[in-house]
C-alpha positions in Angstrom: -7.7 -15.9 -17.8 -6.8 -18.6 -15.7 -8.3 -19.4 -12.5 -5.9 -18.9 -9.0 -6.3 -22.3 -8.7 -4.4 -23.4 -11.6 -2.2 -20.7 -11.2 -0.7 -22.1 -7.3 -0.8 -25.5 -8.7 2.1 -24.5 -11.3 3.7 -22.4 -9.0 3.7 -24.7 -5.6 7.2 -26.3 -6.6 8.4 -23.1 -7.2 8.2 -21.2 -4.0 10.4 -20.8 -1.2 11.0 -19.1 2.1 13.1 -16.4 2.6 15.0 -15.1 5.0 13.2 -12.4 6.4 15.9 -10.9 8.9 17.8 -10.3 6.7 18.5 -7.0 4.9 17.3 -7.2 1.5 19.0 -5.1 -1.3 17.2 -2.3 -2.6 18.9 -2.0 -5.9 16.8 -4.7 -7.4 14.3 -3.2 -10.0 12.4 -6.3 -10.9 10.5 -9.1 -9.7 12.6 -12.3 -10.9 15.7 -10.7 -9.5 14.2 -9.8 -6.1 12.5 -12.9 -5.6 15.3 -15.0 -6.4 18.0 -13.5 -4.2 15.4 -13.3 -1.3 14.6 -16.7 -1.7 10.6 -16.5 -2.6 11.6 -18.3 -5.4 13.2 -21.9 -4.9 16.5 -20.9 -7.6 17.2 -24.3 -9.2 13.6 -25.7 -9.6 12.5 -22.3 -11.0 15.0 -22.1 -13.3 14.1 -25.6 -14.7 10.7 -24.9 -14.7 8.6 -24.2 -17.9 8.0 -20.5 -18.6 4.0 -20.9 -17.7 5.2 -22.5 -14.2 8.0 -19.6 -13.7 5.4 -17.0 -14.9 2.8 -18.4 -12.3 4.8 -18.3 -9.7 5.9 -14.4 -10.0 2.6 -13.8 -10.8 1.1 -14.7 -7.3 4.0 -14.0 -5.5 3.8 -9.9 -6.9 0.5 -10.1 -6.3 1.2 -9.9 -2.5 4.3 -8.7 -2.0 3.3 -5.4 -4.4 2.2 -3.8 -1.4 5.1 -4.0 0.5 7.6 -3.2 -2.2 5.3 -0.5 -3.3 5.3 1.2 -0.1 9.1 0.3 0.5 10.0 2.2 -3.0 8.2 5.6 -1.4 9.9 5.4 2.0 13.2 8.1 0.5 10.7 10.4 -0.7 8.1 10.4 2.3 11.3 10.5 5.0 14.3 12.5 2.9 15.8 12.6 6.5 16.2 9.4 8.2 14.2 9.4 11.7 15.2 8.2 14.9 12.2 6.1 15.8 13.5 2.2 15.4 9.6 1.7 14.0 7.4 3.3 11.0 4.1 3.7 12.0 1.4 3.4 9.1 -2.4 3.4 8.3 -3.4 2.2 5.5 -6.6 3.4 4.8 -9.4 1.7 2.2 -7.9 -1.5 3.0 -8.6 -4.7 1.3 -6.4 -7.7 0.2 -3.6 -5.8 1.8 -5.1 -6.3 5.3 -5.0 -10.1 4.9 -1.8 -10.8 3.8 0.2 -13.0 6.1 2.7 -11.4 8.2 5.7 -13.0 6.3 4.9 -10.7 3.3 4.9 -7.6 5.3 8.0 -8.2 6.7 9.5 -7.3 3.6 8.9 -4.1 4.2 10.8 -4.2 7.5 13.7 -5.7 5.8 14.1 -3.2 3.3 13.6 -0.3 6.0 15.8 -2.2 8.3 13.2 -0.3 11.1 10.5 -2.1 12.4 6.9 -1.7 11.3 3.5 -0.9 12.5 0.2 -1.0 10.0 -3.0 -0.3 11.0 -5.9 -1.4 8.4 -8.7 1.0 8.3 -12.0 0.5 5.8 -15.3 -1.3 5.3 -13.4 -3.7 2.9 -10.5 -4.2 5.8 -9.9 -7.5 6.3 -12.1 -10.9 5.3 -13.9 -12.8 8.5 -11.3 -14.7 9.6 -8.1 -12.5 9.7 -7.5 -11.6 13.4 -7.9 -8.6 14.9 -4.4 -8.0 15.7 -0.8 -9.9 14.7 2.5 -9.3 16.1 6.0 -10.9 15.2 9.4 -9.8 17.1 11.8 -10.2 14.9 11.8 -8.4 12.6 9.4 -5.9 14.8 6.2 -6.0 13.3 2.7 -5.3 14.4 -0.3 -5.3 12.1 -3.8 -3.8 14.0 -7.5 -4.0 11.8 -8.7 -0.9 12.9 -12.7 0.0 13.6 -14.4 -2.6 11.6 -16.5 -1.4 8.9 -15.4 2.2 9.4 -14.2 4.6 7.0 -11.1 6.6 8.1 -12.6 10.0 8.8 -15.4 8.0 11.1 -12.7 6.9 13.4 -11.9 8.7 16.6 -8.6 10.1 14.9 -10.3 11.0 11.6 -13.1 13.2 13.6 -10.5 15.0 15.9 -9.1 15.9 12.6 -11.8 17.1 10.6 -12.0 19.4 13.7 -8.7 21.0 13.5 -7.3 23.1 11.0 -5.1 21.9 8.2 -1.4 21.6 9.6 -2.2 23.0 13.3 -0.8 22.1 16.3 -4.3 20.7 17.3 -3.6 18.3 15.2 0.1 17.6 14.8 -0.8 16.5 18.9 -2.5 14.1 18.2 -1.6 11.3 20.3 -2.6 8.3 17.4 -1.1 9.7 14.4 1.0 7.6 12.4 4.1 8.3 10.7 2.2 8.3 7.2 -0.7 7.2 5.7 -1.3 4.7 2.7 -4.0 4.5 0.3 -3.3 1.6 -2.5 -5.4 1.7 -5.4 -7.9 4.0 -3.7 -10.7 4.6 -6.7 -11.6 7.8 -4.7 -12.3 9.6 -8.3 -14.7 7.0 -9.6 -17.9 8.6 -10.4 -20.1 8.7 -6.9 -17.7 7.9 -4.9 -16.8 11.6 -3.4 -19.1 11.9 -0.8 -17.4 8.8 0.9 -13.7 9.6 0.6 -14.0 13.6 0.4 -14.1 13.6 4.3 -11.4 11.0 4.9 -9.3 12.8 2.5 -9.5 16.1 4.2 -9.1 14.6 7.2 -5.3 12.6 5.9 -4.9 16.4 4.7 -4.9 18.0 7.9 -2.8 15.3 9.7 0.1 17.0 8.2 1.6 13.7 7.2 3.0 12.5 4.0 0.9 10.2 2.2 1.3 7.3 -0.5 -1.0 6.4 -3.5 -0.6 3.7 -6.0 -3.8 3.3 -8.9 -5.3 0.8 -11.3 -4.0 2.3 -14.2 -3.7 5.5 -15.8 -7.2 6.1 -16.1 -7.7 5.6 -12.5 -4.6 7.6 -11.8 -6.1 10.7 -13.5 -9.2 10.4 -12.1 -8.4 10.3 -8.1 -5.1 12.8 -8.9 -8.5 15.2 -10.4 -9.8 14.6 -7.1 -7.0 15.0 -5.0 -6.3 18.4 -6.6 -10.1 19.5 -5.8 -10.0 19.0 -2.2 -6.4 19.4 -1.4 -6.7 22.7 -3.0 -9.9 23.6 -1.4 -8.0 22.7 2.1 -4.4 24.4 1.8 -6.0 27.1 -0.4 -3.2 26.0 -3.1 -2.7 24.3 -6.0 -1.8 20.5 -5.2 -1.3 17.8 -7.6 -0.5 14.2 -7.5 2.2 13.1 -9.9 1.6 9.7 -10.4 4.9 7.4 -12.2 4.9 3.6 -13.1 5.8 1.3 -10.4 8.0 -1.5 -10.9 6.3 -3.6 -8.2 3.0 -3.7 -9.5 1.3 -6.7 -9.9 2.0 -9.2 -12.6 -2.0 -10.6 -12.5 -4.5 -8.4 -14.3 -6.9 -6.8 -11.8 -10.7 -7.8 -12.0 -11.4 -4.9 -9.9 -13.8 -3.2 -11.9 -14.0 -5.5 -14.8 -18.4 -4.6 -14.6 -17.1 -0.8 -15.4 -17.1 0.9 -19.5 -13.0 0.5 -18.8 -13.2 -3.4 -18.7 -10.6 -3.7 -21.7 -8.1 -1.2 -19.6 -4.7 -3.3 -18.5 -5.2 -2.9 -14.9 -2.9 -4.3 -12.3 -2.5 -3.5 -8.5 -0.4 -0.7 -7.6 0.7 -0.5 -11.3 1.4 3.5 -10.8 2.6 5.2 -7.6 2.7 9.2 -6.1 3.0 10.4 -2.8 2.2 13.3 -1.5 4.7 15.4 1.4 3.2 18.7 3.0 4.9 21.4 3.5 6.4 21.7 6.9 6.0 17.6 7.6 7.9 16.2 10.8 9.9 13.4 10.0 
């Protein structure tokens, strides 16, 4: 595999800047098109670049902007009806590279929702020593908070006053700190040992009453947190409920090494490579 290294020395020619305010089209259903009319890729010295320098560059340039996309590519199904509010308020819980991506690459987001956008990062893994505890940008509006360091989501002040109220009550539809939605990418909540950390957070998301996006690994890993998912969403609405997971065309183009030390080490794995959300019944958009 090669190193990231080698990888951003082919690929520093090659990248641009793009013009963020702008409105970006959502027809685009791949990465070479998107990045060229946005501008993350430099047009004229990508296209006369050899293939391994054109692959590294979209290769580390999905690797960050698949959260963004990702998310962007859910927003129809999470809000069928267009809300007034001018900004989208998310938490992205079990965050980890997402959390310390430069603000530049969330803005993306922005410009394909044309609203503004507010991301709080919540989980042990939420953001490496040096990424600050807060970033802001005006234009487009966008403001990206690291919530309780180290915490899980149900151990925050919102996550308790949840696993307090009943699933879709008005106890907790008040909430004053709910966001618009929450995100998990590439969660691993079925891995083997891993429930008694995400069972509460989950029930907690659960009886927020808010829609909620997923994106896993692969389709191993989709089928084992949409197992788990059914076990405790069922358990909570005292209904059947399923994740249906589909492939996303803004995964990553870089293999994951996230969980290379597991019996799936051969699996292709990328970030975000499948997608599912989940909308309650009765959701306020």
């Amino acid at each position: 595999m090669t190193s990231p290294a080698r990888l951003a020395a082919r690929a520093a020619r090659l990248i641009g800047t793009p013009e963020s305010c702008l409105a970006a089209k959502r027809e685009h259903t791949g990465w070479r098109s998107y990045m060229l009319d946005r501008g993350w890729l430099r047009r004229d010295d990508f296209l006369s670049a050899p293939v391994s320098n054109q692959q590294a560059a979209l290769g580390l340039l999905s690797a960050m902007l698949t959260y963004p996309l990702t998310l962007a590519s859910r927003l129809d199904t999470i809000f069928p009806i267009a809300g007034r509010s001018p900004v989208l308020r998310f938490c992205v819980i079990g965050a980890r590279a997402e959390a310390t991506l430069p603000p530049f690459v969330w803005t993306e987001l922005c410009s394909l929702s044309q609203r503004g956008a507010a991301l709080e990062m919540v989980g042990p893994k939420s953001a490496a020593r040096a990424t600050p505890t807060a970033r802001h940008m005006r234009d487009p509006r966008l403001s990206i908070v690291q919530g309780a360091k180290g915490a899980m989501f149900h151990q925050t002040l919102t996550g308790r006053a949840l696993l307090t109220a009943s699933q879709g009550s008005k106890q907790a539809a008040d909430l004053p700190d709910l966001p618009d939605a929450f995100v998990l990418f590439n969660p691993g909540f079925g891995e083997p040992g891993w429930a008694p950390a995400w069972e509460p957070t989950v029930r907690a998301v659960i009886r927020s009453g808010k829609p909620v996006v997923l994106s896993a690994l692969s389709e191993r890993d989709a089928e084992q947190d949409s197992s788990f998912w059914h076990s405790v969403a069922t358990s909570e609405m005292g209904s059947t409920c399923s994740l249906d997971y589909s492939p996303n065309c803004w995964r990553s183009l870089l293999h994951s090494t996230h969980g290379e030390e597991t019996r799936f080490a051969q699996e292709d794995r990328h970030c975000n490579s499948l997608v599912a959300s989940f909308v309650p019944k009765g959701a306020a958009f």
